[in-house]
N, C-alpha and C positions, 0 to 999 in steps of 0.2 A: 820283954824288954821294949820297951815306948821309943822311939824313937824319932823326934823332931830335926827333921835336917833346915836350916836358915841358911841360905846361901847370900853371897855378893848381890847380886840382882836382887831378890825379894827385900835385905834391909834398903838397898837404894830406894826400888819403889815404894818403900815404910816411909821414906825419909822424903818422899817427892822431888825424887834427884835419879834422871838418867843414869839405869847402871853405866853407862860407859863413862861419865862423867868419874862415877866415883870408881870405877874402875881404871880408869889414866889419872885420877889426884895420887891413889894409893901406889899402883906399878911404877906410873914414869914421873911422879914428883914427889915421890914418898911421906908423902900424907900420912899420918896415923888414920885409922879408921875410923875412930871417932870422929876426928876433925873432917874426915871427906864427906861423913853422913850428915852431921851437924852444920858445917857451914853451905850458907845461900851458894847459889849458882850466880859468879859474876864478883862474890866477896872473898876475900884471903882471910887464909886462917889467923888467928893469932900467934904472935910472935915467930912468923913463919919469914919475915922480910920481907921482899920482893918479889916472889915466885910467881910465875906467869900462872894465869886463871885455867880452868880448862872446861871448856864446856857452855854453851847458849844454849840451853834447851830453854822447848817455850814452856814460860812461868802462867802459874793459873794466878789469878788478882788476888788481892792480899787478903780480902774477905773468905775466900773459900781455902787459902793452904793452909794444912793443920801439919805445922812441923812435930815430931813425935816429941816429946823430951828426953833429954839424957838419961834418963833412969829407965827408958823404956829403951834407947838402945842401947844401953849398957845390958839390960836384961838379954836383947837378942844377941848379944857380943858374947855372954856368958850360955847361952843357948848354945852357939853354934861351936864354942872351945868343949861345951858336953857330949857335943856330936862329935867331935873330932877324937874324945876321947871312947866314947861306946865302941867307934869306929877302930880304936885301935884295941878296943878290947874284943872285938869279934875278930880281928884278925889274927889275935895272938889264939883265938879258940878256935878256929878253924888250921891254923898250921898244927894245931895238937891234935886235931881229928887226921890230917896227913898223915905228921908221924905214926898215929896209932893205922892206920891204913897201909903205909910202908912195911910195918910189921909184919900185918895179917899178910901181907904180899908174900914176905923170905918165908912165913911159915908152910905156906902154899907150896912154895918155889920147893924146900926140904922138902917136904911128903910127895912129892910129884917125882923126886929125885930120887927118893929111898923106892918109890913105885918102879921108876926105870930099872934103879937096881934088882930091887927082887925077880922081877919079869927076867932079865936077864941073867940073874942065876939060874932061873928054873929053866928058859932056854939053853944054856948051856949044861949045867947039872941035871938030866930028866930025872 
């Protein structure tokens, strides 16, 4: 199982946008995530209204920033909802390695139990 985790930080730094910036567009202005990855630092998103800006990080000149395109974070958007899900499928395979664990425990618990008893029939019955 392959597993690529894409976290909040690494698409910001994909997107050359301070995680924390798009980390307060999304938590405390609820920004979609697209729109916190894709829009400049300093511009509102569309059809957003008025919502205060968040974030002045310093900008490299217009010649050197390669903003990524929407199809490439769309792709890492679709990466990290596969991670989320791997993720919920190793958790459902490890709770079943539990239960199967719990098992062998009571089967343990009996024969350790049926051991006490014999022991103490024979100490009592010689």
């Amino acid at each position: 199982m392959s597993s690529r985790i894409v976290n909040l930080s690494k698409l910001a730094l994909a997107s050359d946008i301070a995680p924390s910036v798009v980390s307060q567009r999304v938590h405390r202005l609820g920004w979609s995530l697209n729109a916190a990855l894709s829009t400049p630092v300093g511009s509102k998103p569309k059809g957003k209204g008025k919502k205060k800006v968040v974030g002045s990080a310093p900008r490299k000149s217009k010649a050197t920033t390669k903003k990524p395109s929407s199809d490439i974070l769309d792709e890492q958007i679709r990466a990290a909802e596969e991670d989320v899900l791997l993720t919920k499928d190793r958790i459902a395979e490890l709770e079943e390695e539990l239960r199967k664990a719990g098992r062998r425990c009571k089967l343990a618990q009996v024969a350790a139990l049926a051991v006490i008893v014999a022991v103490t029939m024979w100490a009592v019955n010689p």
